[in-house]
Backbone bond lengths (Angstrom), bond angles and torsions (degrees), N, CA, C in turn:
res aa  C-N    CA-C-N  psi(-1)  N-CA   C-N-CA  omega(-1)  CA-C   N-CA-C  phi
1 X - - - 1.445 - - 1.528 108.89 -
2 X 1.568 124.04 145.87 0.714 115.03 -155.81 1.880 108.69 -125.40
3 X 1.735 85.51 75.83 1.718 100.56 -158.55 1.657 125.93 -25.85
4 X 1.689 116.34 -53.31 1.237 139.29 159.14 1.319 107.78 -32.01
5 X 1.126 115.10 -66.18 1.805 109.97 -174.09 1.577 112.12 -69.40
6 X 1.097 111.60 -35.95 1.794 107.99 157.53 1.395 141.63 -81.89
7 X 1.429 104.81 -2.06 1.602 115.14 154.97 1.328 110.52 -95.27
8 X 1.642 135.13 -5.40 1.488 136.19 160.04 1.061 115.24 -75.84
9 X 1.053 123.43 -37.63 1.744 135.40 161.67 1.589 109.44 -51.39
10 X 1.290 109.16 -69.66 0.926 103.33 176.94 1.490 144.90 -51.23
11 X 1.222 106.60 -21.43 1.995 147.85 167.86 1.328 92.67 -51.29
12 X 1.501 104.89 -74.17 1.718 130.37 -152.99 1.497 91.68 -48.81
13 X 1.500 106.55 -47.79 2.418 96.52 -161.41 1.144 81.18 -75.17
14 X 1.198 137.66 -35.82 1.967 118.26 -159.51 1.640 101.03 -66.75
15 X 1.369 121.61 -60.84 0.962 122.84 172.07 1.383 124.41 -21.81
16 X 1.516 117.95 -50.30 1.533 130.75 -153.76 1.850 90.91 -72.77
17 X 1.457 118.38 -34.84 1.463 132.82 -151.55 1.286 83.21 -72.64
18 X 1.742 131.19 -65.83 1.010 138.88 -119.23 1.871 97.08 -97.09
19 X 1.619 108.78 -40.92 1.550 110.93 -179.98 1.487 100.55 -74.18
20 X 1.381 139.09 10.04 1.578 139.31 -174.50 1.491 94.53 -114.76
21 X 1.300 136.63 -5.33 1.561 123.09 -162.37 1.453 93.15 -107.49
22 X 1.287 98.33 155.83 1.691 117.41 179.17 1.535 99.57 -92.88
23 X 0.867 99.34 17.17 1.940 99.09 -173.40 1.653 91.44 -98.50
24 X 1.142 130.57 -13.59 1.176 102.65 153.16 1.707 136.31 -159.39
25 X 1.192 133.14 157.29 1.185 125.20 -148.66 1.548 123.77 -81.51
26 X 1.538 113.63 76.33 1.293 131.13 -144.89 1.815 91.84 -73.17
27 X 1.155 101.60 -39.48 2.345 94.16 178.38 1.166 95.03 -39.52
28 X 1.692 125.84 -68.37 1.716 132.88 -132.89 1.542 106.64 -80.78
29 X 1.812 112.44 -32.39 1.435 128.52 144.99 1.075 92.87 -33.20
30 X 1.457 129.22 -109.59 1.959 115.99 -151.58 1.036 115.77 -91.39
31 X 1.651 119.23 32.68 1.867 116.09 138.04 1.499 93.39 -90.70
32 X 1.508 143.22 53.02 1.297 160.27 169.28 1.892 101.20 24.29
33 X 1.187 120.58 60.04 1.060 141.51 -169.42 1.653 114.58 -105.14
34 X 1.058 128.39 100.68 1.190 122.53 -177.22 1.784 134.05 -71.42
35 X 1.356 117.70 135.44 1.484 100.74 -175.29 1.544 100.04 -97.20
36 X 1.049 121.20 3.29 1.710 111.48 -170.81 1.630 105.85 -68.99
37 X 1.282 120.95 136.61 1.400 112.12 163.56 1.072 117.82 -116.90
38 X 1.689 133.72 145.88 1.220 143.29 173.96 1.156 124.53 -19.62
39 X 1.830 112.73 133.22 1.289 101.71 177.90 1.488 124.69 -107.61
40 X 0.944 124.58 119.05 1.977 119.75 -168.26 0.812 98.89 -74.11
């Protein structure tokens, strides 16, 4: 089995879920905008 090619697959559908959700702000993502905020 050819593990690599089935954890890319597996990447690829997550991916499709995650760039379709309003959960997050995919424009400000590639205006290379960071969501991390500071840690005190």
């Amino acid at each position: 089995m050819d593990y690599i090619a089935v954890n890319k697959i597996a990447w690829g559908k997550r991916t499709k879920i995650h760039v379709e959700s309003e959960s997050y702000d995919l424009p400000a993502f590639l205006a290379s905008k960071s969501s991390l905020n500071p840690f005190n």
